[in-house]
C-alpha positions as CSV (number, residue, x, y, z in Angstrom):
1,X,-34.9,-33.9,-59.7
2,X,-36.6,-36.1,-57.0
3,X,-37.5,-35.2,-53.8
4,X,-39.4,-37.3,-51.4
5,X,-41.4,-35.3,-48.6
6,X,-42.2,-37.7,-45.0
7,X,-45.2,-35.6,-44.2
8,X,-47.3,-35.9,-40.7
9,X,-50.8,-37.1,-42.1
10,X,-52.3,-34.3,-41.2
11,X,-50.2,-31.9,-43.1
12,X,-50.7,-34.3,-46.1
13,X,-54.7,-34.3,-45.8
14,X,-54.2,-30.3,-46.0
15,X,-52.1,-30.0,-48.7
16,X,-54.4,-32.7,-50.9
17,X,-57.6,-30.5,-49.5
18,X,-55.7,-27.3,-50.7
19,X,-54.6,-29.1,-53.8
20,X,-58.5,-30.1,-55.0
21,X,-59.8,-27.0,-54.0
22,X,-57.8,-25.7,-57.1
23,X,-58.5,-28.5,-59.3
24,X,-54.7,-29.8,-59.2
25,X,-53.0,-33.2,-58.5
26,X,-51.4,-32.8,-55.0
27,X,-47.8,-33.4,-57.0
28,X,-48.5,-30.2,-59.0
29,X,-49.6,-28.0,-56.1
30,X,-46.6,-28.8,-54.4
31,X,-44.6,-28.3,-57.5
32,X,-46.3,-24.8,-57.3
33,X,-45.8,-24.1,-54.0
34,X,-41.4,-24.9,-54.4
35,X,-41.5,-22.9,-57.5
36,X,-43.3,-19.6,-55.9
37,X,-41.0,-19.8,-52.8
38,X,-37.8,-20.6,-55.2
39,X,-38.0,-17.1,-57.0
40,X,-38.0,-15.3,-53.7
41,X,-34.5,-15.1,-51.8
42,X,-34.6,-15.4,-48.4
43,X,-33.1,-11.9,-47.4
44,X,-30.1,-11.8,-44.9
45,X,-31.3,-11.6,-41.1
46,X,-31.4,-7.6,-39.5
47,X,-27.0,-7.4,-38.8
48,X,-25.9,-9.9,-40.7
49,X,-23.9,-8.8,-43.4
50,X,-23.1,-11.0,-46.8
51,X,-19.4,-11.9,-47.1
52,X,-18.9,-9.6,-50.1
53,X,-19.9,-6.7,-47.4
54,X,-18.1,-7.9,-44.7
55,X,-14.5,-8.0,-47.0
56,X,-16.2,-4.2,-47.9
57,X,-16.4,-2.7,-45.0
58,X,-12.8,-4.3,-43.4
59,X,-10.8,-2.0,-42.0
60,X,-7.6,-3.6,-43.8
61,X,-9.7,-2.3,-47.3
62,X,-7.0,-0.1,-48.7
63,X,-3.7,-1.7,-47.0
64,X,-2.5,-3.2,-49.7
65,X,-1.4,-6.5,-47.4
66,X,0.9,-9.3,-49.3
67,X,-0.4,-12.6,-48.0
68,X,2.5,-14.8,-50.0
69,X,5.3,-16.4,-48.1
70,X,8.0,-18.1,-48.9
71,X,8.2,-21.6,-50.1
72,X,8.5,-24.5,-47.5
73,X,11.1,-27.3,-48.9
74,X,10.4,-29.2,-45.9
75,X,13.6,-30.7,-43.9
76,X,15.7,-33.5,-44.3
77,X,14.8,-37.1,-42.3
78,X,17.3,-39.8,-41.5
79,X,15.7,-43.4,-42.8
């Protein structure tokens, strides 16, 4: 995949200063940088619950609700 980055030049002249302290192309400490932050989800914010919790912890849990109705044929038009 491709990704093009607009960066402010002075963001830029970090990154590249950051990138040749470690002896690395500014491409490949990029790279690095997506890859370490990839393998760590971002953990849901303090109350906010993941949908799969949420269905958990309804109170209808247990109810055993039918959500079917009956079929719709529609109505007839005059043309």
């Amino acid at each position: 995949m491709t990704i093009t980055l607009d960066l402010q030049p002075e963001i830029e002249n970090t990154l590249l200063a950051q990138a040749q302290a470690r002896g690395v192309t500014l491409h490949d400490y990029v790279e690095q940088i997506v890859v370490k932050e990839a393998q760590h989800p971002v953990p849901p914010a303090p109350g906010q619950k993941s949908l799969l919790q949420f269905f958990r912890d309804s109170p209808l849990v247990g109810l055993d609700l039918e959500f079917e109705r009956d079929k719709d044929f529609g109505r007839d038009v005059l043309l």
